[in-house]
Every structure is written in structure tokens, then in C-alpha cells.
mmCIF file of the N, C-alpha and C atoms, coordinates in Angstrom:
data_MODEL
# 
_entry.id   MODEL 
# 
loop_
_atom_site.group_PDB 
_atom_site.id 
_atom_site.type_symbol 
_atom_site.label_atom_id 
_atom_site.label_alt_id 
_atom_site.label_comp_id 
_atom_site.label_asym_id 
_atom_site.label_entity_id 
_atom_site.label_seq_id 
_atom_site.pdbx_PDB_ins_code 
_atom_site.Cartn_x 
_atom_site.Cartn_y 
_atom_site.Cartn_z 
_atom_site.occupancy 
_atom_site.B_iso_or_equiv 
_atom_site.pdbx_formal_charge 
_atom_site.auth_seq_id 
_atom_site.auth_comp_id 
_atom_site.auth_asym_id 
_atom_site.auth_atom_id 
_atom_site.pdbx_PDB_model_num 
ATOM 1   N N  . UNK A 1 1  ? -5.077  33.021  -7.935 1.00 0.00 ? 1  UNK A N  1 
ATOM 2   C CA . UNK A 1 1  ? -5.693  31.761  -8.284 1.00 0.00 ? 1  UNK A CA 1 
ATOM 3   C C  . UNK A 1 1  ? -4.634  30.736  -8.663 1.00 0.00 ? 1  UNK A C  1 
ATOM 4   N N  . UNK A 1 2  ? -3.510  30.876  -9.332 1.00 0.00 ? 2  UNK A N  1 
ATOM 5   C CA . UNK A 1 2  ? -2.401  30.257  -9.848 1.00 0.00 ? 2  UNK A CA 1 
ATOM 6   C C  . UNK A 1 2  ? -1.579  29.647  -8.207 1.00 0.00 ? 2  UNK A C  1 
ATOM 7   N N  . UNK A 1 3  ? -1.641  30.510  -7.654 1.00 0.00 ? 3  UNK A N  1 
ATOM 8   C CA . UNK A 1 3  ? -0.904  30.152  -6.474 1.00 0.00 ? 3  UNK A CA 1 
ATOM 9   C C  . UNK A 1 3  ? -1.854  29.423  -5.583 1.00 0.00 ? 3  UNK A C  1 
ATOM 10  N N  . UNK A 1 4  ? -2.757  29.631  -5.581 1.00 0.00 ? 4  UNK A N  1 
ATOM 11  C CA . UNK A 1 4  ? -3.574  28.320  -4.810 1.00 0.00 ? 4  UNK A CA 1 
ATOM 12  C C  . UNK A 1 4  ? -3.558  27.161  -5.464 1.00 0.00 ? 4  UNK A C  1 
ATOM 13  N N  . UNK A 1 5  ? -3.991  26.933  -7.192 1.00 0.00 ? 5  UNK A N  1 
ATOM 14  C CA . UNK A 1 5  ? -3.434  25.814  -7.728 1.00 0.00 ? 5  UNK A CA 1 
ATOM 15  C C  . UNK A 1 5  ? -2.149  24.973  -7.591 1.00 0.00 ? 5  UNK A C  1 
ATOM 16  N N  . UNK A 1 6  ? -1.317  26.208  -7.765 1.00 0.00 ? 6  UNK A N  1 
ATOM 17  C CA . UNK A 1 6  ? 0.547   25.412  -6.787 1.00 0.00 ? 6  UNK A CA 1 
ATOM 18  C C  . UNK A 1 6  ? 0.523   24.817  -5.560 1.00 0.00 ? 6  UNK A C  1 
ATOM 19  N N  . UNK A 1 7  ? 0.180   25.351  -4.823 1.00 0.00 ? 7  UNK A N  1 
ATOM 20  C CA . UNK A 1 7  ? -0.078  25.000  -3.163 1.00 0.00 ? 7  UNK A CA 1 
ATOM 21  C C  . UNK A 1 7  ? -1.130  23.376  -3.519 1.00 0.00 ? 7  UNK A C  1 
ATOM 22  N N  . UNK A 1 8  ? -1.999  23.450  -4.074 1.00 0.00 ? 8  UNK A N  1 
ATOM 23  C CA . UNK A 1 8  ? -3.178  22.330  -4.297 1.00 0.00 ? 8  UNK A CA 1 
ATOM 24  C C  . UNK A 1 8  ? -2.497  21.024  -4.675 1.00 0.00 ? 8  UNK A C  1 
ATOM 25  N N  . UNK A 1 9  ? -1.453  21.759  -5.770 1.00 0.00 ? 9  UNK A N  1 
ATOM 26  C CA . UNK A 1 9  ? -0.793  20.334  -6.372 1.00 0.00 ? 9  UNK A CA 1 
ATOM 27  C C  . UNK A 1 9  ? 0.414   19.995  -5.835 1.00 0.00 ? 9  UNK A C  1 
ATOM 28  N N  . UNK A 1 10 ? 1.342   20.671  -4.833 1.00 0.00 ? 10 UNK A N  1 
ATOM 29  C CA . UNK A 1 10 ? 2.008   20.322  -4.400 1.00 0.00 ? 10 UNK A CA 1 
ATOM 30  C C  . UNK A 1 10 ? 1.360   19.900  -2.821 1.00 0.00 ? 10 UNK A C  1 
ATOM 31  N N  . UNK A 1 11 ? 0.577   19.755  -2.252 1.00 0.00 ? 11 UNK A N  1 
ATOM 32  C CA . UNK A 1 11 ? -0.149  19.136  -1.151 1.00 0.00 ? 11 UNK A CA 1 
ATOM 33  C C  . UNK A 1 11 ? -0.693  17.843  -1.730 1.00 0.00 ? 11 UNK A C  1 
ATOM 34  N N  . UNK A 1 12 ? -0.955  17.276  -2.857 1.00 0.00 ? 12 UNK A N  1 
ATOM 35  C CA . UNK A 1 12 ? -1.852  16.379  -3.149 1.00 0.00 ? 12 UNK A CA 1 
ATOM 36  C C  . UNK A 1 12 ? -0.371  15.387  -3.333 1.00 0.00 ? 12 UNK A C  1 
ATOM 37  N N  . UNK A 1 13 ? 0.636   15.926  -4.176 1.00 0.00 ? 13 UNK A N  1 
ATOM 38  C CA . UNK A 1 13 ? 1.364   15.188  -4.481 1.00 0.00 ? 13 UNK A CA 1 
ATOM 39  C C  . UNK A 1 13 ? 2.328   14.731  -3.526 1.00 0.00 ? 13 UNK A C  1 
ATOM 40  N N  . UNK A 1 14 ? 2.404   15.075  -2.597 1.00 0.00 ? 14 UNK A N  1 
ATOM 41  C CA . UNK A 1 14 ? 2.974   14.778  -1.307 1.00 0.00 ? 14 UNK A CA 1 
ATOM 42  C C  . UNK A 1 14 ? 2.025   13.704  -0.514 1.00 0.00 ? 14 UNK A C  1 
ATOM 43  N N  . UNK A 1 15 ? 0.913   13.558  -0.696 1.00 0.00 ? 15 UNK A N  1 
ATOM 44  C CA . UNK A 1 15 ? -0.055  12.735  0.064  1.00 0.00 ? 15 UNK A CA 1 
ATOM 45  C C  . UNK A 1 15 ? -0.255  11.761  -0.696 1.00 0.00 ? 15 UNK A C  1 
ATOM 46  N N  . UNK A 1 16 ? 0.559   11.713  -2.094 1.00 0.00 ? 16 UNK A N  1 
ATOM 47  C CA . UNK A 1 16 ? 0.132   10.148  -3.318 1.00 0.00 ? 16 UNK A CA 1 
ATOM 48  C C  . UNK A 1 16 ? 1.468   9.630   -2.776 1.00 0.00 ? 16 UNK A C  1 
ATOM 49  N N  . UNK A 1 17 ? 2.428   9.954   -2.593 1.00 0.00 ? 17 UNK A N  1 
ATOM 50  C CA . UNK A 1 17 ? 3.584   9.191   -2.352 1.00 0.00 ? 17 UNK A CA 1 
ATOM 51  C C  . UNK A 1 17 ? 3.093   8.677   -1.014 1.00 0.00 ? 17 UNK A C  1 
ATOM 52  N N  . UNK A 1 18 ? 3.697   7.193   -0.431 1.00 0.00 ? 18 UNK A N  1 
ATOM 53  C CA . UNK A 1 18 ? 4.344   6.680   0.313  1.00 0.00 ? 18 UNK A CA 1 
ATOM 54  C C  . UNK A 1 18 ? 5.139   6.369   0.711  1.00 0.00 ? 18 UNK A C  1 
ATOM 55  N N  . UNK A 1 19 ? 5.428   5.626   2.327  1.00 0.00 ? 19 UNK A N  1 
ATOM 56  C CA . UNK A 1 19 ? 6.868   5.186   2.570  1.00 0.00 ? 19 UNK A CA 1 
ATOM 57  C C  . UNK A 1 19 ? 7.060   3.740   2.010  1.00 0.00 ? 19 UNK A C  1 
ATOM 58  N N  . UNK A 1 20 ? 8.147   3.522   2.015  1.00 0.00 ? 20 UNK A N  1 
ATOM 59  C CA . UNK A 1 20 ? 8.424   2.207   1.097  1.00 0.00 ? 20 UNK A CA 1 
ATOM 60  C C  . UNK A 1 20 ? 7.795   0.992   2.123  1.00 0.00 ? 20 UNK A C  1 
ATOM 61  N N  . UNK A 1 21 ? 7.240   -0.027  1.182  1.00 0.00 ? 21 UNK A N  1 
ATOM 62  C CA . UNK A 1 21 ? 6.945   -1.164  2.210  1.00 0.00 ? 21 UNK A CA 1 
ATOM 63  C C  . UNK A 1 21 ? 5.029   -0.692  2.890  1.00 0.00 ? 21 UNK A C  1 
ATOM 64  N N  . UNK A 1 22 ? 4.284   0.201   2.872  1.00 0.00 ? 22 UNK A N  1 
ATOM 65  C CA . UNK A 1 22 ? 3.152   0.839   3.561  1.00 0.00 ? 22 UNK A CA 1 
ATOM 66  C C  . UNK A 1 22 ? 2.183   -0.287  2.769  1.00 0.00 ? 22 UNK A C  1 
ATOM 67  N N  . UNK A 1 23 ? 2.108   -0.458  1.912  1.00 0.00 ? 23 UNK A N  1 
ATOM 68  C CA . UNK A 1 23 ? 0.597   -1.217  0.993  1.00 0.00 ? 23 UNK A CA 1 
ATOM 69  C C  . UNK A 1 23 ? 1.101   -2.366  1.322  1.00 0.00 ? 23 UNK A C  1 
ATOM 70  N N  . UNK A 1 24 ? 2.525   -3.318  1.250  1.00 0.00 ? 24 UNK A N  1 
ATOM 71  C CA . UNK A 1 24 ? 2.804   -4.016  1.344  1.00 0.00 ? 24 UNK A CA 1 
ATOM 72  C C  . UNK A 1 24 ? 2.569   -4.616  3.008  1.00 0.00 ? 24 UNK A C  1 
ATOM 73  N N  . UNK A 1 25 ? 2.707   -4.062  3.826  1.00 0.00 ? 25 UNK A N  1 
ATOM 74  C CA . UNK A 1 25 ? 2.703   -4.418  5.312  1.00 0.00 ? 25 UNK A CA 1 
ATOM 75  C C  . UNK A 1 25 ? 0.705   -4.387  5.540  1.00 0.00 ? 25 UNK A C  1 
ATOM 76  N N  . UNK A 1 26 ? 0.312   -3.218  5.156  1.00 0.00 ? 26 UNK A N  1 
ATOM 77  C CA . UNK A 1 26 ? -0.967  -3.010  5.372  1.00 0.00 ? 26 UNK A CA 1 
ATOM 78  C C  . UNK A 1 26 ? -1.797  -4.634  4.523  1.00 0.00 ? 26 UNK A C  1 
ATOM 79  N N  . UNK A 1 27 ? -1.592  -4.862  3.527  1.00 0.00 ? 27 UNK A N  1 
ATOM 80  C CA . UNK A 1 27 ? -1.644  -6.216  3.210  1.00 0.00 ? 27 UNK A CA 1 
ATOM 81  C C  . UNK A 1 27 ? -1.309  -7.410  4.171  1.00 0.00 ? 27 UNK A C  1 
ATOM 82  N N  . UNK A 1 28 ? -0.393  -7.255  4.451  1.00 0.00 ? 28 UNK A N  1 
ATOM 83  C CA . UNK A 1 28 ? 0.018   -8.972  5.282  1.00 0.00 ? 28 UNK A CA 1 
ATOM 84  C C  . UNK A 1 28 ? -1.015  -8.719  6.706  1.00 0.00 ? 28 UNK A C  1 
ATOM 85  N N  . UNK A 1 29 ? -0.976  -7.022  7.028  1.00 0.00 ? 29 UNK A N  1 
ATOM 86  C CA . UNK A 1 29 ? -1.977  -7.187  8.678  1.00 0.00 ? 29 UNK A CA 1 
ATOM 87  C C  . UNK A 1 29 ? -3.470  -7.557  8.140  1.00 0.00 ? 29 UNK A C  1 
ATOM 88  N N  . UNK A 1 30 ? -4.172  -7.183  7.106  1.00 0.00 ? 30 UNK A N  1 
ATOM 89  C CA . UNK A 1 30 ? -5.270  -7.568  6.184  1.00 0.00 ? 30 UNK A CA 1 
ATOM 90  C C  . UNK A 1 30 ? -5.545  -9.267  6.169  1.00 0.00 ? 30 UNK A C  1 
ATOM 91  N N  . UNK A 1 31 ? -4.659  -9.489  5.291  1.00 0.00 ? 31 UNK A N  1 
ATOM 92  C CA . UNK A 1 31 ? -4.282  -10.860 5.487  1.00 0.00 ? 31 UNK A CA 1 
ATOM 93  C C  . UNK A 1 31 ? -4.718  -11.743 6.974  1.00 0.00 ? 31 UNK A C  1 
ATOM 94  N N  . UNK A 1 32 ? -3.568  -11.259 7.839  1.00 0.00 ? 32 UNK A N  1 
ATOM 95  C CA . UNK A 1 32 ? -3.910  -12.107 9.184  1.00 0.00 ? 32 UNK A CA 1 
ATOM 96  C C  . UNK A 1 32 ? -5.042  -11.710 9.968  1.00 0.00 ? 32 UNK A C  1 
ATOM 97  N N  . UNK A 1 33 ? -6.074  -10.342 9.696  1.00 0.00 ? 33 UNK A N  1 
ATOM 98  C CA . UNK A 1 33 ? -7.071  -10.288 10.280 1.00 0.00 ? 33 UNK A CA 1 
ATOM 99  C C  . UNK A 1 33 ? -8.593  -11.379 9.345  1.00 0.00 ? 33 UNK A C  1 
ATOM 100 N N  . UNK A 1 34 ? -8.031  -11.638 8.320  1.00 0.00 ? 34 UNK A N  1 
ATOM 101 C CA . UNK A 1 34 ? -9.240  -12.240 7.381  1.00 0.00 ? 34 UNK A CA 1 
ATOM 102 C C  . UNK A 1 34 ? -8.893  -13.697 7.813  1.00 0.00 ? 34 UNK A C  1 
ATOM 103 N N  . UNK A 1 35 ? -7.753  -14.006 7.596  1.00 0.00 ? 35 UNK A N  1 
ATOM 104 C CA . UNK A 1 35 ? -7.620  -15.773 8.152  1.00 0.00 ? 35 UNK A CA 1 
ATOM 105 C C  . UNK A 1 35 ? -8.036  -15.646 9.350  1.00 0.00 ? 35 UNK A C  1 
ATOM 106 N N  . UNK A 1 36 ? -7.693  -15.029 10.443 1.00 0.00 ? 36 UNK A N  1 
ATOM 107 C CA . UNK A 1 36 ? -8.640  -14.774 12.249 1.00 0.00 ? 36 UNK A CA 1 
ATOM 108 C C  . UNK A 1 36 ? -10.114 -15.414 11.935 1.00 0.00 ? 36 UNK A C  1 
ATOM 109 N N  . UNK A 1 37 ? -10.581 -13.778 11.515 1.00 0.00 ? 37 UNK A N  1 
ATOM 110 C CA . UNK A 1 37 ? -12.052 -14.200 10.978 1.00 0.00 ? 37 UNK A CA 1 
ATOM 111 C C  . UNK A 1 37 ? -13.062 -15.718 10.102 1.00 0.00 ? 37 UNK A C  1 
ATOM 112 N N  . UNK A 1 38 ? -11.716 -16.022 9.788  1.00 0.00 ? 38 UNK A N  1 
ATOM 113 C CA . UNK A 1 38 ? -12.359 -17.855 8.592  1.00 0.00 ? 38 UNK A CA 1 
ATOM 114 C C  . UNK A 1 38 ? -11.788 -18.238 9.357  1.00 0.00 ? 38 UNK A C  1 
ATOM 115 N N  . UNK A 1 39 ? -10.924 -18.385 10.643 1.00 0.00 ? 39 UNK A N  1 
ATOM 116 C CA . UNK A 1 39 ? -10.371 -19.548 11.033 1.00 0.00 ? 39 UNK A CA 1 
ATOM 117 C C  . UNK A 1 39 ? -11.064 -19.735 12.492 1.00 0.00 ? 39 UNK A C  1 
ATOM 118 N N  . UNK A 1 40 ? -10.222 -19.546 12.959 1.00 0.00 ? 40 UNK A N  1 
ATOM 119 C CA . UNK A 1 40 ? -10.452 -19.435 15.105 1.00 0.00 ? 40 UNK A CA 1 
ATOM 120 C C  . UNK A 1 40 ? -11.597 -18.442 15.297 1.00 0.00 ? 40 UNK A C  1 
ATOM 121 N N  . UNK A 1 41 ? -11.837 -17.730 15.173 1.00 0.00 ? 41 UNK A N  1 
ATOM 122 C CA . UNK A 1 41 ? -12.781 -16.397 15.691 1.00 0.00 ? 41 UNK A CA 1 
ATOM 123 C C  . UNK A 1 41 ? -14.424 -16.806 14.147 1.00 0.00 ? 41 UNK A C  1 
ATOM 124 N N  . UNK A 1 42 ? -14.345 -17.965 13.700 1.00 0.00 ? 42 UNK A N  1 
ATOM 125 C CA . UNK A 1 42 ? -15.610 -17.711 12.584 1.00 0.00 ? 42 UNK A CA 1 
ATOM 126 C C  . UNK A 1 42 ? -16.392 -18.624 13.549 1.00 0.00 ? 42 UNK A C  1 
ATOM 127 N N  . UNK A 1 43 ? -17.993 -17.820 13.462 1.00 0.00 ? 43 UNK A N  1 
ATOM 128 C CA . UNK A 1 43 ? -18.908 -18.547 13.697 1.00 0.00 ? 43 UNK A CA 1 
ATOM 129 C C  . UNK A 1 43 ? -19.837 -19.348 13.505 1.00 0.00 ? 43 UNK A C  1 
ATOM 130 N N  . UNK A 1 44 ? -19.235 -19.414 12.327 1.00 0.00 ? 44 UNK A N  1 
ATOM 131 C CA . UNK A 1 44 ? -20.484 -20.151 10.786 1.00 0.00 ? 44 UNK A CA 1 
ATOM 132 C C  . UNK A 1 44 ? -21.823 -18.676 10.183 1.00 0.00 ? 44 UNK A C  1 
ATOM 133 N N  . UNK A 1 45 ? -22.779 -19.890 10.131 1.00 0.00 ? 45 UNK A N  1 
ATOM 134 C CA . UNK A 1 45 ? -24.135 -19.025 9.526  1.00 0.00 ? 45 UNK A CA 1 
ATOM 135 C C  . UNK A 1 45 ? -24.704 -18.249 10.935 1.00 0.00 ? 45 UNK A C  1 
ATOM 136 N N  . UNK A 1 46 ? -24.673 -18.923 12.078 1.00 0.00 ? 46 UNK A N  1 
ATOM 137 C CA . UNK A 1 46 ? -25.034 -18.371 13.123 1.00 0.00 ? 46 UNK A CA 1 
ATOM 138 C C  . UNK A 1 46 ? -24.520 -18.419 14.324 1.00 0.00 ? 46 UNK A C  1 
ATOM 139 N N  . UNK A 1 47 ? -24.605 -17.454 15.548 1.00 0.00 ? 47 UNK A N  1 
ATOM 140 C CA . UNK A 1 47 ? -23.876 -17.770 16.687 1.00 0.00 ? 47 UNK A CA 1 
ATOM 141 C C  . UNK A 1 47 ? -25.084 -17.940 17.831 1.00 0.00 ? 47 UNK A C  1 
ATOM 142 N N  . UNK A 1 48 ? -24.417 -19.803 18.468 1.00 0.00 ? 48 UNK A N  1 
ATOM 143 C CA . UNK A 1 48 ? -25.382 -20.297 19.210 1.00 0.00 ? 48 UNK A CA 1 
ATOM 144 C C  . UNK A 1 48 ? -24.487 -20.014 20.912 1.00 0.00 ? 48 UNK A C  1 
ATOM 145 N N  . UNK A 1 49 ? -24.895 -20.742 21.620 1.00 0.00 ? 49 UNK A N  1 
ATOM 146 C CA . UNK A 1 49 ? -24.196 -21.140 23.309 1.00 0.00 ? 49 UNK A CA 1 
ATOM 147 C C  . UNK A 1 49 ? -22.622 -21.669 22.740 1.00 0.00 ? 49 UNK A C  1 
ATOM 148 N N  . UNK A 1 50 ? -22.358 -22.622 22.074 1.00 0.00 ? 50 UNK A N  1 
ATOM 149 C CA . UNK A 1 50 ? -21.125 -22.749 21.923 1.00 0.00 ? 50 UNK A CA 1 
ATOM 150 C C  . UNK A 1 50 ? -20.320 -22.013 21.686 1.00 0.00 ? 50 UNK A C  1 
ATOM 151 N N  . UNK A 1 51 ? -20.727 -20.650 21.071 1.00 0.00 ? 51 UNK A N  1 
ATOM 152 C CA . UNK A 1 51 ? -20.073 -19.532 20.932 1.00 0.00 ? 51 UNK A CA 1 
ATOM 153 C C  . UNK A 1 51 ? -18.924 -18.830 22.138 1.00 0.00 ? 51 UNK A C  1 
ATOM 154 N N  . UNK A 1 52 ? -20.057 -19.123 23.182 1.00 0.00 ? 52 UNK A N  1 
ATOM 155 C CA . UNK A 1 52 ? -19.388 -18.471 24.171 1.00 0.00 ? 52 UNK A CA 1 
ATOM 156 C C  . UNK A 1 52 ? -18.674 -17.767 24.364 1.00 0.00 ? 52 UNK A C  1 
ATOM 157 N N  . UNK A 1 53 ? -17.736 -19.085 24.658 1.00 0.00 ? 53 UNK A N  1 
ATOM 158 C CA . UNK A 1 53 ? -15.967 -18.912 24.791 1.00 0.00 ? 53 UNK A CA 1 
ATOM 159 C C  . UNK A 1 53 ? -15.079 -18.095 23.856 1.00 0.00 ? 53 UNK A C  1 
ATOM 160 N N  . UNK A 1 54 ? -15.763 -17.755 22.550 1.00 0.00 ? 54 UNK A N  1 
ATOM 161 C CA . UNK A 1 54 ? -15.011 -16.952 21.102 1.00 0.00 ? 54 UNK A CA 1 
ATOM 162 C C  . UNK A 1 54 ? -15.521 -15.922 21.408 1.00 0.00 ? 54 UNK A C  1 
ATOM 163 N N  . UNK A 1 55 ? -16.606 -15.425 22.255 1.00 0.00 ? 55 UNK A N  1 
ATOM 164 C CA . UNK A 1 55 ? -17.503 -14.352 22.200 1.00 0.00 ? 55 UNK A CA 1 
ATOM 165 C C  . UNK A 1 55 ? -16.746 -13.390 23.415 1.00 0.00 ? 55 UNK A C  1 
ATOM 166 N N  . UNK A 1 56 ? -16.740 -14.291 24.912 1.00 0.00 ? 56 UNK A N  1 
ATOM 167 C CA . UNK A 1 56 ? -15.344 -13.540 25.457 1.00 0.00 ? 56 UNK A CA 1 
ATOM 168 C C  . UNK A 1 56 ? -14.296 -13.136 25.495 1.00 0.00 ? 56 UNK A C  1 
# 
């Protein structure tokens, strides 16, 4: 039982670390997919015929 606990906590603690820079990058692609969405690609409250062209 002790040795499955070892194995448990040394698997978990290997999967809390990251590589340097990972939250930080995953942020900025976050970032430029949410400005997409409010900017060029938003459709308002609803999507009519003018849509179209954003829709292809």
C-alpha cells in the first residue's frame, strides 16, 4: 500500500510541474482567440444574410 502511495505521489508531482513559459503562451493564444471572437468573426445578438461572408 505504501508503495502505491510513492508511485501516486511521484506521478502527480511530475504532472503539477510545467515547462517554463506553458500558462504564459497558453494565455496570449486565449487572448488572440477572444479578441477574433469581439472583433472580425462577432456577430452581434444575432446572425442575419450579412453574415455570410464570416460564416464561410
Amino acid at each position: 500500500m505504501g508503495a502505491l502511495v510513492l508511485v501516486g505521489s511521484v506521478a502527480m508531482g511530475g504532472c503539477s510541474s510545467s515547462p517554463p513559459g506553458l500558462v504564459e503562451n497558453a494565455d496570449k493564444k486565449c487572448d488572440t482567440i477572444t479578441d477574433r471572437f469581439t472583433g472580425d468573426l462577432a456577430y452581434g445578438k444575432a446572425i442575419n444574410s450579412d453574415h455570410l461572408a464570416k460564416v464561410r
